[in-house]
N, C-alpha and C positions, 0 to 999 in steps of 0.2 A: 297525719301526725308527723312532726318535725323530726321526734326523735326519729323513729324507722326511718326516714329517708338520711337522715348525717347515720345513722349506723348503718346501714346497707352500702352507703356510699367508702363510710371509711373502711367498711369490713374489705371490699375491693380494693382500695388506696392502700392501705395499710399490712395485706397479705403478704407473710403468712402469723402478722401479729395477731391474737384475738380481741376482739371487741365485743365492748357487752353493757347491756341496758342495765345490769343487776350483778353485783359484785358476784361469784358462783362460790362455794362455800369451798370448792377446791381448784380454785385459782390459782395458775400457774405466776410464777413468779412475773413473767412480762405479760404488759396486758394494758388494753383501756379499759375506760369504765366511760358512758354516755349519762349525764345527768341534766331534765331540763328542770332549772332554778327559777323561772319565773317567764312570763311572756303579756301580750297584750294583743285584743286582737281588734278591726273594724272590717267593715265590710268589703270585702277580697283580700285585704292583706291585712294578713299579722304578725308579729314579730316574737322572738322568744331569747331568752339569754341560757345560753350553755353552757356547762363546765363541762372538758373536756380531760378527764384526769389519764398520765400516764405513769406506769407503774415498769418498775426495772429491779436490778441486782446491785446499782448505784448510783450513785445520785449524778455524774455524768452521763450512763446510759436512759436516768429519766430524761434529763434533758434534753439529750437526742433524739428520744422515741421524740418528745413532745416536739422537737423543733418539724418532726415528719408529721407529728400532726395537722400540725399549724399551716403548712406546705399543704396538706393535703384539703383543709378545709376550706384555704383560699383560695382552692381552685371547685369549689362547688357549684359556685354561681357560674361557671363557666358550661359546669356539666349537666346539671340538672335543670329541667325545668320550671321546677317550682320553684327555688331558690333564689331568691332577687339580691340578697349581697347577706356577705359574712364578714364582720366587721369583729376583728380584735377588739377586746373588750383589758383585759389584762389577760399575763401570765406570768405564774412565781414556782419558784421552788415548794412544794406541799408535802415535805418529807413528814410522815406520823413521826415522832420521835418516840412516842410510847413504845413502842411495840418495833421502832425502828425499820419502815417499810418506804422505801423511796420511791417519790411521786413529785412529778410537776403534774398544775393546773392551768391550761389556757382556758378562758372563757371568752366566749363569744356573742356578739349579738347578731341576731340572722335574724332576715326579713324576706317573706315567703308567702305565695299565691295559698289561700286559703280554700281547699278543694271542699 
């Protein structure tokens, strides 16, 4: 499964920020969130597309956590295995304005040996 291997991987990369498949209901203020948006598979390899939200105390420290994301994910197909490439897809400022909670979104395409 794509997600567990980019969460294990960034939860390393990204220490001592926490990372998480599922928003937790008492979420510290800084933090990822791992969500996969869509994917397509064929026989050994398939691909999936990422969003990769970070979450801060402003909208410059989003930015930043996200720019160590980005760093961090481009270097996946380097380290892992199964990972055959991470391909930027976009990334924008995703501040809620509702509720006021600063967030960027990188999203990504990754292409991955299908075990």
């Amino acid at each position: 499964m794509i997600e567990l291997i980019l969460f294990e991987w960034l939860k390393k990369q990204l220490a001592p920020t926490k990372v998480y498949m599922e928003e937790p209901k008492d979420a510290e203020k800084t933090f990822v969130l791992i969500e996969k948006t869509g994917g397509a598979e064929s026989v050994g390899v398939s691909t999936a597309t990422i969003a990769i939200q970070s979450y801060e105390t402003s909208k410059f420290k989003a930015a930043k956590l996200n720019e160590e994301v980005k760093i961090a994910v481009n270097k996946i197909a380097e380290g892992m295995g199964d990972v055959i490439k991470a391909e930027l897809n976009s990334d924008y400022n995703f501040t809620d304005t509702d509720i006021g909670r600063y967030r960027y979104q990188a999203v990504y395409d990754i292409t991955y040996y299908k075990n």
